[in-house]
Backbone as JSON, one array per atom type, in Angstrom:
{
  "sequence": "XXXXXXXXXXXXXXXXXXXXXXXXXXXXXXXXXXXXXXXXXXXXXXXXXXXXXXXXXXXXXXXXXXXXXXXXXXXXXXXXXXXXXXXXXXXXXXXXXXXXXXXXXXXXXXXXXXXXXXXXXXXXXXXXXXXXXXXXXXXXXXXXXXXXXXXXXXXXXXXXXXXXXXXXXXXXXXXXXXXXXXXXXXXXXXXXXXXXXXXXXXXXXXXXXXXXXXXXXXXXXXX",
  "N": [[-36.44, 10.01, -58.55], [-36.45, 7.02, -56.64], [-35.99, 3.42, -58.45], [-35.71, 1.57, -57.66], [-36.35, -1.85, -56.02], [-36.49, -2.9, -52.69], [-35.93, -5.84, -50.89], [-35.82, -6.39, -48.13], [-36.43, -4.58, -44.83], [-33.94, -4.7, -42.36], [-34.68, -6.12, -38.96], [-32.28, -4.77, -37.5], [-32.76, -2.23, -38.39], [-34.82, -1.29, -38.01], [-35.47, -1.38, -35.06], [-33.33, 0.64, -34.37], [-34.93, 2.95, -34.98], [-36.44, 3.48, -32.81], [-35.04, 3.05, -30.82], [-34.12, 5.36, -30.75], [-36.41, 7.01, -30.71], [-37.73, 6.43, -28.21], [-38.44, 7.54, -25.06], [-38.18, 6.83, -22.1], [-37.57, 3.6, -20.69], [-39.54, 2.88, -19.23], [-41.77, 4.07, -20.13], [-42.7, 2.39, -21.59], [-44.79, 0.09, -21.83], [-47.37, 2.14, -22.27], [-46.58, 3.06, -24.74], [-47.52, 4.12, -28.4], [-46.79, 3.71, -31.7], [-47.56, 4.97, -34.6], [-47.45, 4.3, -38.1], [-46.97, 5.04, -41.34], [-47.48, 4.75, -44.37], [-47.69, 5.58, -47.05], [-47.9, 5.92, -50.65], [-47.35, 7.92, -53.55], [-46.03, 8.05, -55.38], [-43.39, 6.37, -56.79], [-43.64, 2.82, -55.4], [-41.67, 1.13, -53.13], [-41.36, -2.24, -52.84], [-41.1, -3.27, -50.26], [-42.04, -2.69, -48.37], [-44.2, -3.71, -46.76], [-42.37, -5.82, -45.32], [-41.28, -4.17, -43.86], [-43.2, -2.84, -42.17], [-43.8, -5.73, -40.6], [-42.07, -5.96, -39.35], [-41.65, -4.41, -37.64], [-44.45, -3.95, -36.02], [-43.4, -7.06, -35.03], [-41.59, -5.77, -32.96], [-42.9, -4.66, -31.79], [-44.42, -6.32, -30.49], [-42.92, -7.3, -28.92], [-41.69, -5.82, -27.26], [-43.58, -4.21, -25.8], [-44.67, -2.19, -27.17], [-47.53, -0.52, -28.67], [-48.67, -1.15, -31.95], [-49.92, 0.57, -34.84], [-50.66, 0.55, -38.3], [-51.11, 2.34, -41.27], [-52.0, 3.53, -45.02], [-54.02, 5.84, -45.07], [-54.53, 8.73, -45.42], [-56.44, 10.24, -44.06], [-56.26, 9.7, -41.03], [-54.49, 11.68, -40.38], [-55.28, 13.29, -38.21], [-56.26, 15.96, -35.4], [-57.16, 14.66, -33.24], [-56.63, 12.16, -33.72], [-54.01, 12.0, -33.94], [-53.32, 12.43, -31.86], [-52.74, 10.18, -30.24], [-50.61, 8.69, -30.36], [-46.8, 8.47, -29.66], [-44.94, 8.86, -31.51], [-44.74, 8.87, -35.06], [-44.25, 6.7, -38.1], [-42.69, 7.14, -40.83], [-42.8, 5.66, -43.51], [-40.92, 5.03, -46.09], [-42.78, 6.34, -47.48], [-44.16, 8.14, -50.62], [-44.3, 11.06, -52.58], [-47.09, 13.45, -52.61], [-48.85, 13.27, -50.15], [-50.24, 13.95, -48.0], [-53.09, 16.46, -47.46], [-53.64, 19.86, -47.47], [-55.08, 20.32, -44.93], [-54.74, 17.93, -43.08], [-51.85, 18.2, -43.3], [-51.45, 20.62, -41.45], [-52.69, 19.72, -39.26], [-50.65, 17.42, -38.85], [-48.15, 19.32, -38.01], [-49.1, 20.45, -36.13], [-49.01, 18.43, -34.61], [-46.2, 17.61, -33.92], [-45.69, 19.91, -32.97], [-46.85, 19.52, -30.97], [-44.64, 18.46, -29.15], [-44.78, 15.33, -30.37], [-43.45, 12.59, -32.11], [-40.88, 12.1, -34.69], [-39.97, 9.91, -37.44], [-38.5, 8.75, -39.93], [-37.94, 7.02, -42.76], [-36.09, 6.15, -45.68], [-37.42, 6.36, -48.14], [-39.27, 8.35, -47.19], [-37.5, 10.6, -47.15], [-38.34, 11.4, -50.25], [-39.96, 12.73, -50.51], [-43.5, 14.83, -50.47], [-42.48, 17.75, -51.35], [-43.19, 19.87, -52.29], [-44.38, 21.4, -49.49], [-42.53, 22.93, -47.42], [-42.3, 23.32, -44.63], [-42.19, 20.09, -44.46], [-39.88, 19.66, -45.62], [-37.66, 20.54, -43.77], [-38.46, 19.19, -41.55], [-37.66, 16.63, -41.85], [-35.67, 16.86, -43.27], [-33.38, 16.59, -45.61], [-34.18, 16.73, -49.12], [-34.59, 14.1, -51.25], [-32.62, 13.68, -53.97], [-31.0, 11.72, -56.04], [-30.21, 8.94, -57.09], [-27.24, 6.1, -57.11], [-26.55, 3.28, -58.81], [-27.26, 0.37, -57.38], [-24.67, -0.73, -54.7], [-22.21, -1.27, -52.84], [-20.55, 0.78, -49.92], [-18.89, 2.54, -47.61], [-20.05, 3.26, -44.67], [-19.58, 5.48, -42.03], [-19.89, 5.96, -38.7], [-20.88, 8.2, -36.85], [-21.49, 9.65, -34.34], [-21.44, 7.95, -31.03], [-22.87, 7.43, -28.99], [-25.47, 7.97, -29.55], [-28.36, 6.37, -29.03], [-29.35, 5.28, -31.35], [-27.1, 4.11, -33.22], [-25.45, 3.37, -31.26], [-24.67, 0.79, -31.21], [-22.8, -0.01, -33.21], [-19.95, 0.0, -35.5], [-16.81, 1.99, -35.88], [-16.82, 2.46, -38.57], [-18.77, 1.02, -41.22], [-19.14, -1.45, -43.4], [-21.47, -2.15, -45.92], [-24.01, -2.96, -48.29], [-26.53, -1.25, -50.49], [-28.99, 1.08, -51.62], [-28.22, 4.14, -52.1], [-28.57, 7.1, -51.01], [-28.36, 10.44, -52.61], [-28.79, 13.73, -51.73], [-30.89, 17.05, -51.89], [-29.84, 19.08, -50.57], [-27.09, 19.25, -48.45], [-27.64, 18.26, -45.23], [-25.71, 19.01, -42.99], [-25.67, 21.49, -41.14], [-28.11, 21.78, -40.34], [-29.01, 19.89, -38.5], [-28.19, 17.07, -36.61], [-25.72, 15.21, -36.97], [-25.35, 11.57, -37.43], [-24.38, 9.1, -38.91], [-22.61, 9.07, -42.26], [-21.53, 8.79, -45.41], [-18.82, 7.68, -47.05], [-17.7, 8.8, -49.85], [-15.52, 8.0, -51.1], [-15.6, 5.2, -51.51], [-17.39, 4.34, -52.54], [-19.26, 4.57, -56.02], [-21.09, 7.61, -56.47], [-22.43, 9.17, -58.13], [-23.7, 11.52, -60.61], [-25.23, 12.99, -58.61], [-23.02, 13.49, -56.6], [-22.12, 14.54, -53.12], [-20.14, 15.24, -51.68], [-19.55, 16.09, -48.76], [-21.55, 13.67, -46.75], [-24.5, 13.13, -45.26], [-25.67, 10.33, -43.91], [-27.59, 9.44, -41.88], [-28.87, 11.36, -39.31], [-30.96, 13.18, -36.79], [-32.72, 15.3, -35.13], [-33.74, 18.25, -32.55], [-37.33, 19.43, -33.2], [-39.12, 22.04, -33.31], [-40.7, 21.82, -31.39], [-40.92, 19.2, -31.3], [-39.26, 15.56, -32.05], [-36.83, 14.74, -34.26], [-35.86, 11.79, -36.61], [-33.82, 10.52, -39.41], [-33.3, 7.74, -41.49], [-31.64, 7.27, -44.5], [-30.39, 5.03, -45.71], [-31.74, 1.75, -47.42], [-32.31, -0.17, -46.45]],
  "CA": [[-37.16, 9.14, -57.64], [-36.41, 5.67, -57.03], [-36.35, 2.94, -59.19], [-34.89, -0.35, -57.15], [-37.4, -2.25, -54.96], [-35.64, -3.75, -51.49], [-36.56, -7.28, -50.44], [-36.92, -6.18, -46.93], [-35.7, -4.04, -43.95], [-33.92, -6.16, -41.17], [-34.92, -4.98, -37.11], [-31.64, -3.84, -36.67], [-33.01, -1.03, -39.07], [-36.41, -0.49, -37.48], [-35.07, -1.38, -34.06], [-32.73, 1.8, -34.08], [-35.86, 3.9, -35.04], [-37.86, 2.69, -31.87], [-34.49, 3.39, -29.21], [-33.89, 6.95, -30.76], [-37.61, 8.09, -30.2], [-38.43, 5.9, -27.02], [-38.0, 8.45, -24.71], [-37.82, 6.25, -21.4], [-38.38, 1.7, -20.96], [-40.91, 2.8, -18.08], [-43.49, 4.54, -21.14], [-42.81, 1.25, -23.35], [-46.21, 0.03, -21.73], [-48.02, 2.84, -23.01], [-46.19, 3.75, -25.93], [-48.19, 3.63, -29.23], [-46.57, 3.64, -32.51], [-48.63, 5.23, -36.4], [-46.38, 3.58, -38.89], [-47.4, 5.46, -42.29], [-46.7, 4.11, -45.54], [-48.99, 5.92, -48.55], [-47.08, 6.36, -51.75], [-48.07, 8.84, -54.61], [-45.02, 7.87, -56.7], [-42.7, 5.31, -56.66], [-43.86, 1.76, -54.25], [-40.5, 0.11, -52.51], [-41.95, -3.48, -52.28], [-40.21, -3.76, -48.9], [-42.89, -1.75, -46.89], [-44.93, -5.16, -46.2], [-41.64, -6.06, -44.39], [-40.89, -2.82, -42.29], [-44.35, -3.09, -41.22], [-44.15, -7.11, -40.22], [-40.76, -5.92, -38.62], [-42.05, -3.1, -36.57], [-44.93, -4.92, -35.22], [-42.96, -7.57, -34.0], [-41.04, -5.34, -32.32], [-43.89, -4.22, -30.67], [-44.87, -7.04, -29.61], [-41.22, -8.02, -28.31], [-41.01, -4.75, -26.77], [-44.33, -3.79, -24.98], [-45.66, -1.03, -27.24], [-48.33, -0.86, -29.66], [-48.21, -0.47, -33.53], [-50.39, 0.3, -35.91], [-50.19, 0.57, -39.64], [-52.02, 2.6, -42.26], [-51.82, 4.38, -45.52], [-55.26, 6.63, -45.07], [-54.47, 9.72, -45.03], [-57.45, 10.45, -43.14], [-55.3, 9.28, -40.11], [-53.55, 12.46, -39.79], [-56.35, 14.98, -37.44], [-55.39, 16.07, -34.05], [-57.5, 13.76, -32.09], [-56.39, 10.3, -33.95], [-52.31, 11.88, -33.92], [-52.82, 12.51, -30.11], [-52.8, 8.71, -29.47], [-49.33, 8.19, -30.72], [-45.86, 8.85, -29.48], [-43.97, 8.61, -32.77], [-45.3, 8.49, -36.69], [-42.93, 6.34, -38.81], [-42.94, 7.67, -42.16], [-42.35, 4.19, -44.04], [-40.95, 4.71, -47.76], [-43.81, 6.99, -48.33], [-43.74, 9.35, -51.58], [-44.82, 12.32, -53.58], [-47.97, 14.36, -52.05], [-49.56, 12.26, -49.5], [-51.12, 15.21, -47.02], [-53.42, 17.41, -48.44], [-53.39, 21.04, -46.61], [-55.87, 20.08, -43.3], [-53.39, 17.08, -42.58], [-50.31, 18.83, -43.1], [-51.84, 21.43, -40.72], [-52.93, 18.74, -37.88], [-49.48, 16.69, -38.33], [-47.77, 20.41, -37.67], [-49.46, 20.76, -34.41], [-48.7, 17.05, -33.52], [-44.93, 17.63, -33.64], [-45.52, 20.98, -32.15], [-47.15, 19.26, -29.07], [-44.14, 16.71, -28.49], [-44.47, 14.34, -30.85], [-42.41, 12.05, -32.71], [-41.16, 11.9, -36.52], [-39.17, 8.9, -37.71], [-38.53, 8.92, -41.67], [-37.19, 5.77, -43.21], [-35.27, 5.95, -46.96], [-38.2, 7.69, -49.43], [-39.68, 9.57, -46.57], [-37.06, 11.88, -48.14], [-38.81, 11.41, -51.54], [-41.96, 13.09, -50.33], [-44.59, 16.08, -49.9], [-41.35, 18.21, -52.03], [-44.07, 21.13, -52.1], [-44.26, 21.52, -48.47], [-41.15, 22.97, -47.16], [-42.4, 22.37, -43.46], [-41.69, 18.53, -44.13], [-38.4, 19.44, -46.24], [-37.13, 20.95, -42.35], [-38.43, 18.41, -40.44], [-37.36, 15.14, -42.38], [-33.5, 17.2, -43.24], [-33.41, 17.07, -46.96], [-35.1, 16.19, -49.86], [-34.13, 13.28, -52.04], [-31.88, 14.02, -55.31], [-30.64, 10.83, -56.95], [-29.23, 7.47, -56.38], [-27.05, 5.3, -58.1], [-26.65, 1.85, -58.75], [-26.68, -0.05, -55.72], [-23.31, -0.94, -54.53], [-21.12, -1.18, -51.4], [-20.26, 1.49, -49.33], [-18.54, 2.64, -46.85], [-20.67, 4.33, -43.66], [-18.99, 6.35, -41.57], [-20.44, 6.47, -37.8], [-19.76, 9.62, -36.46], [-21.62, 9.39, -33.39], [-21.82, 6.22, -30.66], [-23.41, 7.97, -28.28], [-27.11, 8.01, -29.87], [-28.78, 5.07, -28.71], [-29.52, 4.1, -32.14], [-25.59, 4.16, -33.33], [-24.66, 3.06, -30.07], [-24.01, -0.74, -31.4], [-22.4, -0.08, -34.76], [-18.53, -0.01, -35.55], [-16.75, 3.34, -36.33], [-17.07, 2.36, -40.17], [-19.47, 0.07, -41.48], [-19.44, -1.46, -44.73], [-22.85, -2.69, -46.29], [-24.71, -2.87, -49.7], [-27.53, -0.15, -50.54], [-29.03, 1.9, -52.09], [-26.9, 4.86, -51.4], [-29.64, 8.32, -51.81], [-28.2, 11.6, -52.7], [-29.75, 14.39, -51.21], [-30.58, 18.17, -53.17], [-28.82, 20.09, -50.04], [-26.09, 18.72, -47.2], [-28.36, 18.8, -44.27], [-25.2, 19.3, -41.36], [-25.8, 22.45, -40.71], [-29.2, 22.09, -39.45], [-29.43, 18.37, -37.91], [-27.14, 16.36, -35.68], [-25.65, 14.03, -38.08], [-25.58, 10.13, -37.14], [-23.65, 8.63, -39.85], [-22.43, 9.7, -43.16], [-20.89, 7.8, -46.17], [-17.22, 7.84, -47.36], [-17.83, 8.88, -50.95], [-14.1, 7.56, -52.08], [-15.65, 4.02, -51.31], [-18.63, 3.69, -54.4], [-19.14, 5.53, -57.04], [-22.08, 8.63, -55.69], [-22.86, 9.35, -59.29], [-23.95, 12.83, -60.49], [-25.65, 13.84, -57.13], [-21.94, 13.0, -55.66], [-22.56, 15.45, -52.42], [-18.67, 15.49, -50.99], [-19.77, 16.1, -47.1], [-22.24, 13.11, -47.51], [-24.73, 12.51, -44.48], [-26.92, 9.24, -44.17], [-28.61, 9.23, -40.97], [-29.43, 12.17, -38.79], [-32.15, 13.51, -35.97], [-33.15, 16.57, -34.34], [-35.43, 18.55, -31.92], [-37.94, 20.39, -34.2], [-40.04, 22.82, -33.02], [-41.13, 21.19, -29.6], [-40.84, 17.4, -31.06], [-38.41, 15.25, -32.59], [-37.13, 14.14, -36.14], [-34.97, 11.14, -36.9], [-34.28, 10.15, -40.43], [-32.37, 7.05, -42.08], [-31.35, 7.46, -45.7], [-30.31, 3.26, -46.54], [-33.15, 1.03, -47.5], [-32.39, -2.08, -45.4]],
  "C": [[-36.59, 7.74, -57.71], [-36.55, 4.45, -57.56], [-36.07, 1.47, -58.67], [-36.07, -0.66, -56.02], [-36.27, -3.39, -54.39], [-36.52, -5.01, -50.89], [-37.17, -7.02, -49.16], [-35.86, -5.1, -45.55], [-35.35, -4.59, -42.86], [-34.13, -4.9, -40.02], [-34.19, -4.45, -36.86], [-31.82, -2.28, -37.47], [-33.83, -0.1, -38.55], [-36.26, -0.14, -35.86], [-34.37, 0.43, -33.84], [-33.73, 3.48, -33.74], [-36.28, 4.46, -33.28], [-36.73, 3.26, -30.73], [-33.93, 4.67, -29.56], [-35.1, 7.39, -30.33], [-37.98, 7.86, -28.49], [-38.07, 6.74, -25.71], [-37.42, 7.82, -22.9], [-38.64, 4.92, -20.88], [-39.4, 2.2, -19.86], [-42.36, 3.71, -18.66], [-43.27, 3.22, -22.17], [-44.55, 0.56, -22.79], [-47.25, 0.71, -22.29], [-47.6, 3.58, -24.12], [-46.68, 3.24, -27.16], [-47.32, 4.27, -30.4], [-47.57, 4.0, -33.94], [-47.29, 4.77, -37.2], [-47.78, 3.89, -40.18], [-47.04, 4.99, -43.61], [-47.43, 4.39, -47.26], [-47.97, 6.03, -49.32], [-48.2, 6.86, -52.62], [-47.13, 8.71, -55.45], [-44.33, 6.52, -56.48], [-43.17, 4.2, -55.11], [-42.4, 1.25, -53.93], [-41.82, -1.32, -52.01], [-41.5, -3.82, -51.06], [-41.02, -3.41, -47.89], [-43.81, -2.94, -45.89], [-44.12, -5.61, -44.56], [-41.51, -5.14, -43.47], [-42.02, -2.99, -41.54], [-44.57, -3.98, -40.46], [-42.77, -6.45, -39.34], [-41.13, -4.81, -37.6], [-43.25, -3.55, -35.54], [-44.58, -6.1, -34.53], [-42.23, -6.7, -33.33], [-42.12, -5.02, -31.22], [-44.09, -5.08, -29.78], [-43.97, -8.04, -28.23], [-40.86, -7.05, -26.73], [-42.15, -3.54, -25.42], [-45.13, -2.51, -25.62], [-46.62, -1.29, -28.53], [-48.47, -0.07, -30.98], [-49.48, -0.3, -34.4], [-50.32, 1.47, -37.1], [-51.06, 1.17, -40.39], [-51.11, 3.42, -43.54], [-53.12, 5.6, -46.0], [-54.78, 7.64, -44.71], [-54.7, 10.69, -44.16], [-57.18, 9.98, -41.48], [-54.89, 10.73, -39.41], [-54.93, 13.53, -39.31], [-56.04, 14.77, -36.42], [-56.29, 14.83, -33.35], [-56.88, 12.1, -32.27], [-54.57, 10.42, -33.55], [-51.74, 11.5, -32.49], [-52.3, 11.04, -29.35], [-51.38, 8.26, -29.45], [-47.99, 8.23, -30.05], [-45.02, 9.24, -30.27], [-45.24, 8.15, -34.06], [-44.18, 7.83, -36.96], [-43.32, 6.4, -40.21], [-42.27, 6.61, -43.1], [-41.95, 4.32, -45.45], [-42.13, 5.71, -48.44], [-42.8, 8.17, -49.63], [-44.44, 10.09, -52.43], [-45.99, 12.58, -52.42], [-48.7, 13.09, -51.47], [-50.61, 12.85, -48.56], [-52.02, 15.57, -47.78], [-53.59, 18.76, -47.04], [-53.92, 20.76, -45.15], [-54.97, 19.13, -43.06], [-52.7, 17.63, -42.45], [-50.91, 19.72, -41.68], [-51.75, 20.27, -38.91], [-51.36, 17.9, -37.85], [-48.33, 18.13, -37.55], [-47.56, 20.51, -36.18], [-48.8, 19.46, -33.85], [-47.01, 17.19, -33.33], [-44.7, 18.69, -32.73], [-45.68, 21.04, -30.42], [-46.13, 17.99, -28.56], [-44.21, 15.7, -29.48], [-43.52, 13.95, -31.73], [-42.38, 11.99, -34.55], [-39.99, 10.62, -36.67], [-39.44, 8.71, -39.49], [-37.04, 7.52, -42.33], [-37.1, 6.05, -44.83], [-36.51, 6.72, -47.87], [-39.27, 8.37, -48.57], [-38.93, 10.94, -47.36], [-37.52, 12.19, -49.59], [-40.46, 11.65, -51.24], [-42.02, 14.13, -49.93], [-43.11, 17.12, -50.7], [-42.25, 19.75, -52.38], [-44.44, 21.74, -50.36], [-43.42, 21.72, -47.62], [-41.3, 22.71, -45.53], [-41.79, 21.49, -43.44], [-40.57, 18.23, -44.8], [-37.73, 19.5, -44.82], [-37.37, 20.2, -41.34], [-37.9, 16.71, -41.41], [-35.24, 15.66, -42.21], [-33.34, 17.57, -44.47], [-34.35, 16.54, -47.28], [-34.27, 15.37, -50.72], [-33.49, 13.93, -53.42], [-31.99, 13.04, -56.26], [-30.4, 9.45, -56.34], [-28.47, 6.61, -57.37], [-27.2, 3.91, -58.06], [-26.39, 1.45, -57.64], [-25.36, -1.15, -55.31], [-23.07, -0.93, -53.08], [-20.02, -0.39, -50.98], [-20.01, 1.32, -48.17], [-19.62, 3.43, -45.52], [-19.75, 4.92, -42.49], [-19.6, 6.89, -39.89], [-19.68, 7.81, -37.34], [-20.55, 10.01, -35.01], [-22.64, 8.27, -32.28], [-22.51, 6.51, -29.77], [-25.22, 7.86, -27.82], [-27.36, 6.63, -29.85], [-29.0, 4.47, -30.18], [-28.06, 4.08, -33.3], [-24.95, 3.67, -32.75], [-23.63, 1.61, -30.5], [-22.98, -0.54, -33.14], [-20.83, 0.62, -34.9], [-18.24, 1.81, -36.21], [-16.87, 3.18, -37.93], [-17.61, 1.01, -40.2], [-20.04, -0.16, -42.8], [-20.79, -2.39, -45.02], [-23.11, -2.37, -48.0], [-25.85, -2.51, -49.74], [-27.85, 0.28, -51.38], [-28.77, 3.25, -51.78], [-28.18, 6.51, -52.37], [-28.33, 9.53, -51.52], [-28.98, 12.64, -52.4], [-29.44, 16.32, -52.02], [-30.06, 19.36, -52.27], [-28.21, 19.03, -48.78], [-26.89, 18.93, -46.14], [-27.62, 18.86, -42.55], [-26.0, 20.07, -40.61], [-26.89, 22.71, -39.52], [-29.64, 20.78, -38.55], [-27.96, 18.23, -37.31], [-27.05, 15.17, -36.44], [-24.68, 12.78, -37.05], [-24.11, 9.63, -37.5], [-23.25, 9.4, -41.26], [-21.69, 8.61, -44.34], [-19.12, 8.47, -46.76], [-17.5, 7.36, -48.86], [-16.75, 8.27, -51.55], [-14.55, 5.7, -51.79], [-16.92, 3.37, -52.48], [-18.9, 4.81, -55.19], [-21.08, 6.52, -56.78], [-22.87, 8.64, -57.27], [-22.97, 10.97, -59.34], [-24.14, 13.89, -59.36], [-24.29, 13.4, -56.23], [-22.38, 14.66, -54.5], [-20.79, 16.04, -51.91], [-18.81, 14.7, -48.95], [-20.93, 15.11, -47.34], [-23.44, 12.24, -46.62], [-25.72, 11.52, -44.79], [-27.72, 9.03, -43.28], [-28.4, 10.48, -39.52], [-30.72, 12.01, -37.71], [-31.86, 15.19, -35.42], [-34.37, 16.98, -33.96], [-35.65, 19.52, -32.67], [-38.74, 20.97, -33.65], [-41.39, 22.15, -32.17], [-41.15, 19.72, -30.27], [-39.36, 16.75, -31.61], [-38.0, 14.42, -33.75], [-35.97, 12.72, -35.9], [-35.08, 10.16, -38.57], [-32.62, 8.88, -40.54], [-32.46, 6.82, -43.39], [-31.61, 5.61, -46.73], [-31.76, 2.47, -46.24], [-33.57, 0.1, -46.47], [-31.18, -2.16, -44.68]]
}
């Protein structure tokens, strides 16, 4: 699990979230945003910020946000309101079976998943939310400067970002390669920092896909 707490996530982080799910600018009027953020293990002190950074967006951008970590959030009538969840840093068991059940259906009817850096470090008993996030978290090492690796410019939230893009991270290892089953984003160029134990080889960092009538998009780096 993670052990480094990130100062803060900048918009062009949260931003990317917001023009992969947004499905077209003539629902940004009625597009409502759940931005989730419970932890059961490890806190990233940074969640304050994603949250202050996602609400302005909203308010920049015409749709409306709001923020909880109540669990009691997730039943079909409160999910229905939403367009998109953003799964903020959450970690370890945060559902308990009737949630998991009602978030199920909400992806099943269309809705949105968006999973930001220890989304992958969560619910790890629930293989549902191993298949819809991509993987599950492994390791990480020291945080360092890496190489990223766009690999496609296409996806509105990639669209602005150079074919390699170097930055400083926390760089997660994940406990299977999740090509196979996702449409991978970005990826890192392992010969550029040292991966550590969980070195993966094939090594993706940001991904999406349509899941079983809705859609997933996950980003691995903190900030």
């Amino acid at each position: 699990m993670s052990r480094h707490r990130r100062r803060g996530l900048p918009l062009l982080t949260i931003l990317a979230v917001f023009m992969a799910l947004l499905v077209a600018p003539a629902q940004a009027q009625t597009f409502a945003v759940l931005v989730f953020s419970k932890t059961a293990g490890f806190r990233h002190d940074s969640i304050p910020a994603g949250i202050a950074a996602i609400r302005q967006l909203g308010q920049q951008n015409g749709f409306t946000v709001d923020a909880t970590e109540d669990a009691a959030a997730f039943t079909d009538t409160n999910l229905a309101r939403y367009q998109a969840v953003v799964w903020l840093s959450t970690t370890g068991d945060v559902l308990d079976a009737t949630q998991q059940s009602a978030f199920e259906r909400y992806i099943h009817a269309g809705g949105g998943y968006a999973g930001v850096h220890a989304a992958a470090d969560t619910e790890y008993d629930w293989a549902w939310y191993g298949r819809l996030v991509g993987a599950y978290f492994n390791s990480h090492p020291a945080i360092q400067q890496a190489t990223v690796k766009v690999e496609d410019h296409s996806h509105p939230s990639t669209a602005s970002l150079p074919d390699s893009w170097t930055r400083t991270d926390e760089w997660y290892n994940f406990r299977t390669d999740p090509r196979a089953n996702v449409h991978v984003l970005a990826s890192l160029d392992e010969t550029t920092y040292q991966p550590g134990t969980g070195a993966m080889g094939d090594h993706p960092t940001a991904w999406c896909q349509n899941f079983e009538g809705g859609r997933s998009w996950y980003r691995a780096p903190s900030r």
